[in-house]
LUMZA-716719 format. One record per atom (N, C-alpha, C): residue number from 1; atom name; z, y, x. Coordinates in steps of 0.05 Angstrom, whole numbers. Atoms other than C-alpha are relative to their C-alpha. Layout:
resi/name/w/v/u
NUM/CA/Z/Y/X
...
END
This chain:
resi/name/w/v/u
1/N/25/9/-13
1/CA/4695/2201/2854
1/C/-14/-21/-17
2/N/18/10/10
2/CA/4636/2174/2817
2/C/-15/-31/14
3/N/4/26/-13
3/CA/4623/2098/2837
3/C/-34/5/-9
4/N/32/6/5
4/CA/4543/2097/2841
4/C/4/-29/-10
5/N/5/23/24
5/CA/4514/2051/2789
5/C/-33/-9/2
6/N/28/13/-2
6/CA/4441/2019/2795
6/C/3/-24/-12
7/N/-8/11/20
7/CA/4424/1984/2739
7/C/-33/-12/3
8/N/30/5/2
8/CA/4350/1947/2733
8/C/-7/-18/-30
9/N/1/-2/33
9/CA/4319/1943/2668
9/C/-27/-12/5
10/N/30/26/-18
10/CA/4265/1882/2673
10/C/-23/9/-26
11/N/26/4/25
11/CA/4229/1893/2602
11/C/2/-23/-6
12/N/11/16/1
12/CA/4193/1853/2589
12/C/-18/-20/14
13/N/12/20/-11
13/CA/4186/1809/2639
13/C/24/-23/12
14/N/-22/26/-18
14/CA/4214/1735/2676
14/C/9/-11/-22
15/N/-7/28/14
15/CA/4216/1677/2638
15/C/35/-17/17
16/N/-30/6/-12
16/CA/4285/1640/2654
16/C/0/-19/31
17/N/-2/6/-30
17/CA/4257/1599/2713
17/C/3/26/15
18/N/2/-31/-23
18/CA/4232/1673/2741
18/C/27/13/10
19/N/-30/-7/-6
19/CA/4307/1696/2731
19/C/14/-10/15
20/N/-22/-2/-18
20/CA/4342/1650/2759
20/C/-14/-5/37
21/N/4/-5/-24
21/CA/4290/1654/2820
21/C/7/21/9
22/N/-6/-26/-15
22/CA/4305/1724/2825
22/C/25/0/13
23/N/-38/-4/-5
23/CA/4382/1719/2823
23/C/6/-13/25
24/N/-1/16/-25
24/CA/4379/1663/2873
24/C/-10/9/18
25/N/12/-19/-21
25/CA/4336/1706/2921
25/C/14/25/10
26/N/-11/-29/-2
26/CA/4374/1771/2908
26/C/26/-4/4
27/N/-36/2/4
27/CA/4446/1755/2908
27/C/5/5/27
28/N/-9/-1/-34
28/CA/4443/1741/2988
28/C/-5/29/8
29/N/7/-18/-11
29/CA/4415/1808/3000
29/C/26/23/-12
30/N/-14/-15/3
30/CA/4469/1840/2965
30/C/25/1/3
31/N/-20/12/12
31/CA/4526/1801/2965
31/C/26/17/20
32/N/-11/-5/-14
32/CA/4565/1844/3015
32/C/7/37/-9
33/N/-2/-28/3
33/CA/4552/1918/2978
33/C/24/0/-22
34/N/-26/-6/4
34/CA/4622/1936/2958
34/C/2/25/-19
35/N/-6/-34/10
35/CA/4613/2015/2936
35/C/-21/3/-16
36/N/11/-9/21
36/CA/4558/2013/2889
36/C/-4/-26/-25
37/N/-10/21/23
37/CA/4565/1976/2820
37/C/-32/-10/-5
38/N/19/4/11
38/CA/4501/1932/2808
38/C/-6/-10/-26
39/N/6/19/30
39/CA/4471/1914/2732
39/C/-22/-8/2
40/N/30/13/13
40/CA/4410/1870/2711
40/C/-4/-2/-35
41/N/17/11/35
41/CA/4378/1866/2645
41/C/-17/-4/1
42/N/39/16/-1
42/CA/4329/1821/2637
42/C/12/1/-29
43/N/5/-4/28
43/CA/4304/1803/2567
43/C/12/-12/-17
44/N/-15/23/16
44/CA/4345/1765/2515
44/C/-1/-34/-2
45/N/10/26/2
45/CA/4311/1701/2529
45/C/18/-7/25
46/N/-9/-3/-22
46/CA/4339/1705/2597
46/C/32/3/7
47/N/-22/-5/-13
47/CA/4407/1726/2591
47/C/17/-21/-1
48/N/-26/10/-6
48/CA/4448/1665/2582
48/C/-2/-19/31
49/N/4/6/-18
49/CA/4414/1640/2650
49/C/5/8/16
50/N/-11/-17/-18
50/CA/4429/1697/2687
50/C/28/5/3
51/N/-28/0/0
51/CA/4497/1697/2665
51/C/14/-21/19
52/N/-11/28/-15
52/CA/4503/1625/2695
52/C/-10/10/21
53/N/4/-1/-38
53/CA/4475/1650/2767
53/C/9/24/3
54/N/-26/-29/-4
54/CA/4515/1718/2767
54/C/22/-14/8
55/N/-33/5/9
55/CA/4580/1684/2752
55/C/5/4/32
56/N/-13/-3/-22
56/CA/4621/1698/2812
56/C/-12/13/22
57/N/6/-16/-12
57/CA/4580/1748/2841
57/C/10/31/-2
58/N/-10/-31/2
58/CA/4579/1825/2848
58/C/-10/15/-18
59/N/18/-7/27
59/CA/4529/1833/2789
59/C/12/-5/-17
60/N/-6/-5/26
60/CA/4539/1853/2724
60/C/-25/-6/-13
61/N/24/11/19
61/CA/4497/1830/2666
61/C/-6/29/-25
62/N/4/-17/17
62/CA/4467/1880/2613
62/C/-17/-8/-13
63/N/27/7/21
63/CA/4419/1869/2550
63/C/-9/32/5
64/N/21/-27/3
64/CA/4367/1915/2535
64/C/4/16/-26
65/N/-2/-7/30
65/CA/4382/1929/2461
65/C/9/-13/-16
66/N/-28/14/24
66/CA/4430/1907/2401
66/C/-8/8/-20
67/N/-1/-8/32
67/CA/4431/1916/2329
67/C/31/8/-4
68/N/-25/-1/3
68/CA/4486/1946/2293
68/C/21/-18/-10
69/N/-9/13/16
69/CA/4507/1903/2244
69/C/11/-25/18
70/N/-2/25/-9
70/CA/4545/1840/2267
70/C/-5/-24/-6
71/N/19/9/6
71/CA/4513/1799/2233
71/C/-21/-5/-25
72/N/7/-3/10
72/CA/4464/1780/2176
72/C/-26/-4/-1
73/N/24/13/-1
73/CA/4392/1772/2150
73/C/-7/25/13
74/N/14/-18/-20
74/CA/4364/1815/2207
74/C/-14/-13/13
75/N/21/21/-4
75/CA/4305/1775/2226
75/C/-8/10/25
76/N/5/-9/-35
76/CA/4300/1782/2311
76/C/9/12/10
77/N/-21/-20/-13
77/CA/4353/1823/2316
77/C/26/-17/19
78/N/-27/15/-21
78/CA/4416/1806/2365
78/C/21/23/-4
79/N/-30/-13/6
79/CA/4487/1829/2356
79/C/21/4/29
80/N/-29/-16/-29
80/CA/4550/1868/2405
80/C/4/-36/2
81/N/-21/27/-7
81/CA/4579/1794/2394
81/C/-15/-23/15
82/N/19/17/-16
82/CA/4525/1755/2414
82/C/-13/5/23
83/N/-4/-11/-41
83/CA/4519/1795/2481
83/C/19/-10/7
84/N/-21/5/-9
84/CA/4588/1785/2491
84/C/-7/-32/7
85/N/-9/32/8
85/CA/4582/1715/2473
85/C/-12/-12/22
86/N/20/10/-24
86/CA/4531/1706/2532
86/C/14/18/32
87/N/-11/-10/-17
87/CA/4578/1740/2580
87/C/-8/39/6
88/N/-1/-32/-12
88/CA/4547/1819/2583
88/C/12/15/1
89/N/-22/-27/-10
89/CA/4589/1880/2603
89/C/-17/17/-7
90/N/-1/-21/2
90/CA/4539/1922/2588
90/C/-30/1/-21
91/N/28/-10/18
91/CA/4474/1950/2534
91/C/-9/26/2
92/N/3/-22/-1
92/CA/4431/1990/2546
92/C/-26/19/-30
93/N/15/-12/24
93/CA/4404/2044/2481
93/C/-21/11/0
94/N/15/-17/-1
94/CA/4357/2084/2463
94/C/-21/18/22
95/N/19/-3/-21
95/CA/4306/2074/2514
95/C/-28/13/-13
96/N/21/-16/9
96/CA/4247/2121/2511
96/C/-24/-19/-13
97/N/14/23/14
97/CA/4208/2060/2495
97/C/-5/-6/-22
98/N/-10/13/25
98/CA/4244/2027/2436
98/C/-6/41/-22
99/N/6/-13/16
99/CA/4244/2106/2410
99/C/-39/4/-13
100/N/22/1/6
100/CA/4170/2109/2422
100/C/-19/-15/-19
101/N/12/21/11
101/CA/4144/2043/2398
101/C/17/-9/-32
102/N/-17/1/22
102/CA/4202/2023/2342
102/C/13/12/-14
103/N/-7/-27/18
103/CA/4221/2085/2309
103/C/23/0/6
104/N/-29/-14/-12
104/CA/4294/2093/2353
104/C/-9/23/-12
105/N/-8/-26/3
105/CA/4324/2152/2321
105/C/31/7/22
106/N/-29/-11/-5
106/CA/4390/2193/2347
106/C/11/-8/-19
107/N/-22/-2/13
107/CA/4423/2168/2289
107/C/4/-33/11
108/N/-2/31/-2
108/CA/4400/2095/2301
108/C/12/-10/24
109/N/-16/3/-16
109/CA/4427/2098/2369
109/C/29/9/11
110/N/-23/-8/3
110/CA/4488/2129/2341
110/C/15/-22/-1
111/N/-10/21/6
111/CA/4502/2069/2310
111/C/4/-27/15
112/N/-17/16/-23
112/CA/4494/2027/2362
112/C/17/0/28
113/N/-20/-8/-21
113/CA/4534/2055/2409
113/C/21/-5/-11
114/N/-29/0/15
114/CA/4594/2055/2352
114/C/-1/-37/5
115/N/-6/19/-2
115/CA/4582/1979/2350
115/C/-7/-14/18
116/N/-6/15/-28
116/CA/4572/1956/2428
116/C/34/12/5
117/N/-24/-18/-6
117/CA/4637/2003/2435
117/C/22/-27/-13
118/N/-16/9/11
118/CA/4673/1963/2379
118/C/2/-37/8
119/N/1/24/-10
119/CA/4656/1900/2412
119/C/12/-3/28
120/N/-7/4/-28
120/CA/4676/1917/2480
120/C/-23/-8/25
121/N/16/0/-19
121/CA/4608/1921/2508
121/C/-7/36/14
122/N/0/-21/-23
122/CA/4599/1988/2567
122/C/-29/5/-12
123/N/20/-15/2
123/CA/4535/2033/2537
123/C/-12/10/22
124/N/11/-23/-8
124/CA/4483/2060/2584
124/C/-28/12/-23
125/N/24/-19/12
125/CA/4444/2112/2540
125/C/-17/13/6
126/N/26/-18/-13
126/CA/4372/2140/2550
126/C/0/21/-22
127/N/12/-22/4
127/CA/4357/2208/2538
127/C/-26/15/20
128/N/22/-14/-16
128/CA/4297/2250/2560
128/C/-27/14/-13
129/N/23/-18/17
129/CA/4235/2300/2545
129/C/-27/-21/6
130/N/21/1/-4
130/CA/4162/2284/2537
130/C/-16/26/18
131/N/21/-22/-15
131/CA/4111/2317/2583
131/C/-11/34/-15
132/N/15/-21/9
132/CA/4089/2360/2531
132/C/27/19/-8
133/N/-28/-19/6
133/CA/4165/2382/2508
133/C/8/17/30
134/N/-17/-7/-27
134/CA/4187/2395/2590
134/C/-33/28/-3
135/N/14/-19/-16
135/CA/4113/2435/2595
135/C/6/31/-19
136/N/-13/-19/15
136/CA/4137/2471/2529
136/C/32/8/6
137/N/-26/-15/-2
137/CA/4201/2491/2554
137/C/30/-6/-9
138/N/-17/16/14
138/CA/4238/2447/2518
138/C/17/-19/6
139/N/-17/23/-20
139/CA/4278/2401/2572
139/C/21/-2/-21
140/N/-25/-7/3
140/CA/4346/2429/2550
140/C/-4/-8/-36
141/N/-4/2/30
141/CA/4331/2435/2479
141/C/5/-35/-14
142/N/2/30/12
142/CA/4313/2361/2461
142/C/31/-12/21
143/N/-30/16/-1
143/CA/4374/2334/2508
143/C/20/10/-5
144/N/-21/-10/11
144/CA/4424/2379/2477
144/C/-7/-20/-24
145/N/4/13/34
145/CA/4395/2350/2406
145/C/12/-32/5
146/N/-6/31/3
146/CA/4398/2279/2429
146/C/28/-10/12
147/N/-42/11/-5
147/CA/4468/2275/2461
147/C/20/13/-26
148/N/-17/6/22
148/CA/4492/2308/2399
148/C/4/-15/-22
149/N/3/32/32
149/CA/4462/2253/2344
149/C/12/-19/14
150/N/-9/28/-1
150/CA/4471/2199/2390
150/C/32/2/4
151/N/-29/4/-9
151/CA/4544/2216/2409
151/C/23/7/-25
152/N/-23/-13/19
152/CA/4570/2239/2342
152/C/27/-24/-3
153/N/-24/18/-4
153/CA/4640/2207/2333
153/C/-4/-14/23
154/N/0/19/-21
154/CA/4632/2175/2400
154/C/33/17/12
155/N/-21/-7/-18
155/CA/4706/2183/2435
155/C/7/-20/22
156/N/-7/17/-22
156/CA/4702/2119/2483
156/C/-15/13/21
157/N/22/-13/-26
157/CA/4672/2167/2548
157/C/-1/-28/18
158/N/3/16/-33
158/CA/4698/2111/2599
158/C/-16/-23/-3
159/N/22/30/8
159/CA/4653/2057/2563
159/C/-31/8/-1
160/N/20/-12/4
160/CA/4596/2106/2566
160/C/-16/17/32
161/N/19/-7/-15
161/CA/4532/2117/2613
161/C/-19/13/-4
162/N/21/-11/19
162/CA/4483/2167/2602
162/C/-26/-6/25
163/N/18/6/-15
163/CA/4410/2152/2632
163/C/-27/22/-7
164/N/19/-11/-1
164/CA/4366/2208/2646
164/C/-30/-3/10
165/N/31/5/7
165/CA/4287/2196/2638
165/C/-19/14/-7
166/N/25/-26/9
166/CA/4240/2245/2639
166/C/-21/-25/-6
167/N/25/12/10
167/CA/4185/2208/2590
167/C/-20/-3/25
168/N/21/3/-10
168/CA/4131/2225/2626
168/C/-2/-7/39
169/N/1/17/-34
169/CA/4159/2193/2699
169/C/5/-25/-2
170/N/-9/27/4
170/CA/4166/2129/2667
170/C/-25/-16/3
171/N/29/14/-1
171/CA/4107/2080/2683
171/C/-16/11/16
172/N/17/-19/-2
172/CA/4073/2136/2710
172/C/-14/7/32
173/N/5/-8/-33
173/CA/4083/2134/2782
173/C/6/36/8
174/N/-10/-18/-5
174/CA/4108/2206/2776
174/C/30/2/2
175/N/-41/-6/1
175/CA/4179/2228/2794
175/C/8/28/-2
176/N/-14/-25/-14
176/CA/4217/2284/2784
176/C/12/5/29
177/N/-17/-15/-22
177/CA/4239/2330/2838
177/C/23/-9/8
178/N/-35/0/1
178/CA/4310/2314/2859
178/C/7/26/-10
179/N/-4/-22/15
179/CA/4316/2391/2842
179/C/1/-8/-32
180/N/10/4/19
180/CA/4283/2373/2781
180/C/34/-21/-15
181/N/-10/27/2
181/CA/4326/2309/2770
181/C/32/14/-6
182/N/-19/-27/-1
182/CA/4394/2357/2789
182/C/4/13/-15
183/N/-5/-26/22
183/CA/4383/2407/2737
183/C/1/-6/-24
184/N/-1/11/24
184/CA/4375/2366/2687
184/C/24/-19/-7
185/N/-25/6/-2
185/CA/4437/2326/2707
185/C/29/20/-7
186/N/-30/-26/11
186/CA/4485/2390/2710
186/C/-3/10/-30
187/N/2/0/13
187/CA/4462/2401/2653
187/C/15/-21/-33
188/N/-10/26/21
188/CA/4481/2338/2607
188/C/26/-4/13
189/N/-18/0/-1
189/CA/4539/2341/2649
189/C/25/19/-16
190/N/-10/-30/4
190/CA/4556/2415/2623
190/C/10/-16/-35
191/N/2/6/30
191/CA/4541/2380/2546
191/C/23/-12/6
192/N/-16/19/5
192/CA/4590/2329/2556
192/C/24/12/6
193/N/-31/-18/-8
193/CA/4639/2373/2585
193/C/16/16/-34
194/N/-7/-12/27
194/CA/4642/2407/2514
194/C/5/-22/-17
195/N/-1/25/23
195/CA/4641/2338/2478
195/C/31/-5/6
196/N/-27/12/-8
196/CA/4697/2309/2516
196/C/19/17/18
197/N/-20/-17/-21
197/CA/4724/2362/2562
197/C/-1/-5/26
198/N/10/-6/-23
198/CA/4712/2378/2631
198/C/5/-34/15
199/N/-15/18/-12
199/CA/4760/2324/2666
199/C/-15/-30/-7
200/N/16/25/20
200/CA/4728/2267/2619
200/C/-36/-1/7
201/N/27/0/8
201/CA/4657/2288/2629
201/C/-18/8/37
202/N/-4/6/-22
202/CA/4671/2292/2706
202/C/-7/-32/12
203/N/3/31/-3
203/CA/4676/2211/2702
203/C/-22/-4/-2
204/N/18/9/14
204/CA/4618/2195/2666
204/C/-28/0/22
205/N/25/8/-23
205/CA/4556/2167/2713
205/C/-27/10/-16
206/N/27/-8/3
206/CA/4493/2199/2702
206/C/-26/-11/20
207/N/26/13/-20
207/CA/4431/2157/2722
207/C/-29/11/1
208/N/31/-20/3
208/CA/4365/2186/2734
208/C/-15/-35/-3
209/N/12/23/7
209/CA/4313/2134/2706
209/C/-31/14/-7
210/N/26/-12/-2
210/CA/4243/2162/2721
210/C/-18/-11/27
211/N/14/22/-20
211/CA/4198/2109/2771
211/C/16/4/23
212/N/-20/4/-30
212/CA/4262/2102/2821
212/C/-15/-26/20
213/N/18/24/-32
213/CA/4230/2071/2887
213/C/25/-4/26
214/N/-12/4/-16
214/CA/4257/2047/2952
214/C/-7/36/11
215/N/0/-12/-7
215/CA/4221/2104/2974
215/C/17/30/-3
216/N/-12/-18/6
216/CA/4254/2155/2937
216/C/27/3/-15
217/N/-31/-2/7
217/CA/4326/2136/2914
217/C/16/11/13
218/N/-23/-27/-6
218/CA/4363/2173/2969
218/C/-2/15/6
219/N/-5/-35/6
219/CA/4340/2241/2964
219/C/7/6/-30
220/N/-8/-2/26
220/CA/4353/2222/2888
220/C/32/4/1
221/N/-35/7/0
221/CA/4422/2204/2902
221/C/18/14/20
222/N/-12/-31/-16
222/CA/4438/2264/2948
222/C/14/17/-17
223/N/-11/-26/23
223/CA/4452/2306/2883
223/C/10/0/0
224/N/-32/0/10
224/CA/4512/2319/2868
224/C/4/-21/-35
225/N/-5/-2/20
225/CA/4507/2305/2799
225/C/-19/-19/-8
226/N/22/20/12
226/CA/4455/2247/2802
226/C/15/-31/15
227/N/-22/26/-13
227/CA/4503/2181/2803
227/C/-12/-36/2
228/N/15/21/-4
228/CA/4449/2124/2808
228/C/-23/-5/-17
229/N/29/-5/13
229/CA/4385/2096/2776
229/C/-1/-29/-19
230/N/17/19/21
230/CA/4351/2057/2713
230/C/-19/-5/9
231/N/28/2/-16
231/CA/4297/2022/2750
231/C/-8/-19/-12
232/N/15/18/13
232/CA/4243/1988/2719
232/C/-19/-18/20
233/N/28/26/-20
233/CA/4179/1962/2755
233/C/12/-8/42
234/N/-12/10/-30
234/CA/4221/1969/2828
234/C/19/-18/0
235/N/-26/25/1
235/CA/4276/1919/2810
235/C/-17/-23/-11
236/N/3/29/1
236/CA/4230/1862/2797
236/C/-11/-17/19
237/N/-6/6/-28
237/CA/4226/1846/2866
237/C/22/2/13
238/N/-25/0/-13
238/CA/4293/1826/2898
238/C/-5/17/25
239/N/9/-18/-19
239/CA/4265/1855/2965
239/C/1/30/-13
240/N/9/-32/12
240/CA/4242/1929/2932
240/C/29/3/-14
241/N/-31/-12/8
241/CA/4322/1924/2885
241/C/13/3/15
242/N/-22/-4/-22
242/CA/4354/1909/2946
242/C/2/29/14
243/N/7/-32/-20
243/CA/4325/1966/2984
243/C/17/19/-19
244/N/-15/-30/14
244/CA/4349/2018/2932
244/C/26/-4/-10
245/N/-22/4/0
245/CA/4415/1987/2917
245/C/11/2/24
246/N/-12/-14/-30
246/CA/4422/2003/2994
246/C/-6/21/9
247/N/16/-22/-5
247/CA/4401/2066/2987
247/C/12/13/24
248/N/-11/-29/-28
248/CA/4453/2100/3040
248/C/-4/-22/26
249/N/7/18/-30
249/CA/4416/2047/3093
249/C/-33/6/4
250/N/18/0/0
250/CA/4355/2085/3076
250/C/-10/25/21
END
């Protein structure tokens, strides 16, 4: 049995007062949910604040993005160790974003998966089509491609999250279908089943991350095969995270 995972992915936003107003607001509303695992990532400016108002909560901390290298003249880059070093459990890759705007490749988020892994930081990875690839027919094709670059040599599954994102429901105020959402889950489940083998690829949490709302997280999370959400603009309101981190009170 698949522990639901809801994870909220701030961007770029909340200065370190804003954070630790949130945490301090949000913590009471959750502090009692037992059965689903919560993460935050706010922005690097943020995390060693949030770390201090987590501590001894039910939250987990996550960055948004790492470099590979541990360290060096990498000018604004941040390192597996210097997450750690700020308490996170978890990073998340190859967000449709960072591929869009900063030239993320599949190889580049090969590499950092090999080095959050080797640090002992927990990967959730984005995969997902553009509007124009899903209207071309192309769902399957592009997330076969990209779970095979980004996962080559990958053998840590239980340190590994995959985060499904249809591009074009991100920002957008569109959502996939839960059908929609579903098919594209059994799917990347099916891949991973061949990577690591059925039993192995059974574990592994698959998050749908395409404008998750209060309103629509639990017909999302009905799927079989859809094990929680990457939420952006609804987790920066403790009220609106709470709601969908309670999704089976919805």
């Amino acid at each position: 049995m698949r522990k639901p995972l809801i994870a909220a992915n701030w961007k770029m936003h909340k200065t370190t007062a804003e954070t630790r107003d949130f945490i301090t607001a949000f913590v009471p509303l959750v502090k009692d949910v037992e059965d689903v695992e919560i993460v935050i990532a706010p922005p690097f400016t943020s995390l060693a604040v949030a770390a201090k108002f987590l501590k001894g909560t039910n939250i987990k901390l996550s960055a948004q993005n790492l470099f590979w290298e541990e360290q060096g003249a990498y000018t604004g880059e941040v390192s597996a160790l210097m997450l750690k070093d700020v308490e996170c459990e978890y990073v998340i890759v190859g967000h449709s974003e960072r591929r869009q705007y900063f030239g993320e490749t599949d190889e580049t988020v090969n590499k950092r998966i090999k080095a959050a892994h080797a640090a002992g930081l927990k990967v959730i990875m984005c995969i997902g089509e553009t509007l124009e690839e899903r209207e071309a027919g192309k769902t399957f094709d592009v997330l076969k491609t990209q779970l095979e670059g980004a996962l080559k040599d990958i053998t840590a599954h239980d340190m590994l999250v995959i985060a499904y994102e249809p591009v074009w429901a991100i920002g957008t105020g569109k959502t996939a279908t839960p059908e929609m959402a579903e098919e594209a889950h059994r799917f990347i489940r099916d891949q991973l089943a061949g990577k690591f083998g059925q039993d192995a690829a059974e574990t592994i949490r698959i998050l749908y991350g395409g404008s998750v709302k209060p309103e629509n997280v639990a017909s999302l999370m009905a799927q079989e095969n859809v094990d929680g959400g990457l939420v952006g603009g609804a987790s920066l309101q403790p009220d609106s995270f709470a709601k969908i981190v309670r999704f089976k009170n919805s």
